[in-house]
C-alpha positions, 0 to 999 in steps of 0.5 A, spaced: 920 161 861 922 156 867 928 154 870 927 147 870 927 147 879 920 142 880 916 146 885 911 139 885 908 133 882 902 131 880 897 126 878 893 123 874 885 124 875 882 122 867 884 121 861 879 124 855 881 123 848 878 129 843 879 127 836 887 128 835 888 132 842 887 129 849 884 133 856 888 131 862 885 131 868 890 132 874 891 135 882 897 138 885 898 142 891 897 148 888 891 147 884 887 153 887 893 158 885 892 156 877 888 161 873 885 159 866 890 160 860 897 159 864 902 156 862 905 149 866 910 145 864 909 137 865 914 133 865 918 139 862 912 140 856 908 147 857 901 147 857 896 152 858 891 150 863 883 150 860 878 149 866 879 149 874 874 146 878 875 143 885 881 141 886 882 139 880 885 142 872 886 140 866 890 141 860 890 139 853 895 136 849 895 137 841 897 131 837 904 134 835 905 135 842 904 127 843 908 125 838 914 128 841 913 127 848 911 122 853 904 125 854 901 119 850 904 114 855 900 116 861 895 114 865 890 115 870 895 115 877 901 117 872 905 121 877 907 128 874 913 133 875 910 140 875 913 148 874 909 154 874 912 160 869 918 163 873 917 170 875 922 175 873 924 178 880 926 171 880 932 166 882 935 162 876 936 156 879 937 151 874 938 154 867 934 157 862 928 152 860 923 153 854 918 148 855 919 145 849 921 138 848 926 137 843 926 129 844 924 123 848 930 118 851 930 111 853 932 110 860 937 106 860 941 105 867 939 106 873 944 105 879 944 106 886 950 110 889 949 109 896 943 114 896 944 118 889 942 115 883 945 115 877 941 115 870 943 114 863 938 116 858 940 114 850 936 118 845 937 118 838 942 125 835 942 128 829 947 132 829 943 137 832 942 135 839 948 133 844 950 134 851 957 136 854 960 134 860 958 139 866 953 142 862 946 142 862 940 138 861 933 137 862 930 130 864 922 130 865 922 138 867 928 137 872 934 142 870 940 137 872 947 137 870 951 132 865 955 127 869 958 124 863 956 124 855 957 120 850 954 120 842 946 119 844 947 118 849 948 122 857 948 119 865 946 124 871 947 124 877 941 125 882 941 128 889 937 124 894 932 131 895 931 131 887 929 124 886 924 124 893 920 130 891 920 128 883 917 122 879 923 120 878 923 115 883 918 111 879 924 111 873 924 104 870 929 101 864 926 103 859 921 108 862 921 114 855 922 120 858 921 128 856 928 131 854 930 139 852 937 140 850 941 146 852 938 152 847 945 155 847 948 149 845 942 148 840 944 153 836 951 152 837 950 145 833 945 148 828 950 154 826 956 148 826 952 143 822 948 148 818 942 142 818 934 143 818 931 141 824 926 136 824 
C-alpha cells in the first residue's frame, strides 16, 4: 500500500533483457536502506527488489507488467519517481494507492502558470475508468488532485515543490505516463457498468 507522496527519484544505471522480463539497474538516495523482496513503487508501478549491491539495486519488470505501464520506454539515465510501502503508524498524506497501474496516458498539455504547471493528460476509457473534479489521481506514482475532468481525459495542477523534487519536470507532450484510477471509483464504475475488466 503507498500513498502516493514521492519520498525520491531514481535513475537508471542499466538495462538487462531476460526473456520476456527485463532487470532494471538503479540508485536512489536510500539505496542502502532497501532489504531483498521489498516492494517499491516506480513511476506508481510496484516491484520487488532482488539484488543490492553498492549503491545500487535492481528490480525486475515481467512482461505484462511492461505491457501496461511506461517501464518498457525507459532508458539508461531515465529519471524515475520512487515511494517505499507506507508504515501503518503512518500519515495518509496523498490517498490510498495500490501500485497497480491501471493504464497509461499521453501527455497532452503542458502549460506554465506563472510557477505551477498545469498538465493534461488523455487516456483511453472504457467506461471503467474516470476522474471527477477535486478527486483523485495517480500520475507517474504521484498522488495529485483532479482540476478538471473531461471523457478521457483529465488536467492537474502541479505546485512548484512537486514538480522540482519528482520527474515531472522532465514531461514532454507526448511523454506516456503510469496511471492508477481512484480504487473507490473503480469499483463505483464496475458496480454502475457491470462490465469485465480488461
Amino acid at each position: 500500500m503507498f500513498t502516493g507522496i514521492i519520498e525520491a527519484v531514481g535513475v537508471i544505471e542499466k538495462i538487462e533483457e531476460k526473456g520476456s522480463n527485463i532487470d532494471f539497474t538503479l540508485t536512489c538516495p536510500f539505496t542502502n536502506e532497501l532489504k531483498i523482496d521489498q516492494s517499491l513503487a516506480h513511476n506508481g508501478c510496484c516491484l520487488t527488489v532482488v539484488e543490492i549491491k553498492d549503491n545500487q539495486y535492481v528490480v525486475t519488470a515481467i512482461n505484462e507488467t511492461l505491457e501496461k505501464t511506461n517501464l518498457g520506454k525507459w532508458n539508461v539515465g531515465t529519471v524515475v519517481n520512487l515511494e517505499r510501502c507506507m508504515k501503518m503508524d503512518g500519515r495518509l498524506d496523498g490517498h490510498i494507492v495500490q501500485g497497480h497501474v491501471d493504464h497509461t496516458g499521453e501527455v497532452v498539455g503542458i502549460e506554465n502558470k506563472d510557477g505551477s504547471y498545469f498538465i493534461t493528460v488523455k487516456y483511453e476509457s472504457n467506461g471503467n475508468f474516470v476522474t471527477v473534479p477535486q478527486g483523485s489521481i495517480t500520475v507517474n506514482g504521484i498522488s495529485l488532485t483532479v482540476a478538471k475532468s473531461e471523457d478521457s481525459q483529465f488536467s492537474v495542477a502541479i505546485i512548484p515543490y512537486t514538480w522540482e523534487f519528482t520527474n515531472m519536470q522532465h514531461l514532454k507532450i507526448g511523454d506516456k505516463v503510469n496511471l492508477e484510477f481512484d480504487i473507490i471509483g473503480k469499483y463505483i464504475a464496475r458496480l454502475i457498468n457491470k462490465t469485465e475488466w480488461q
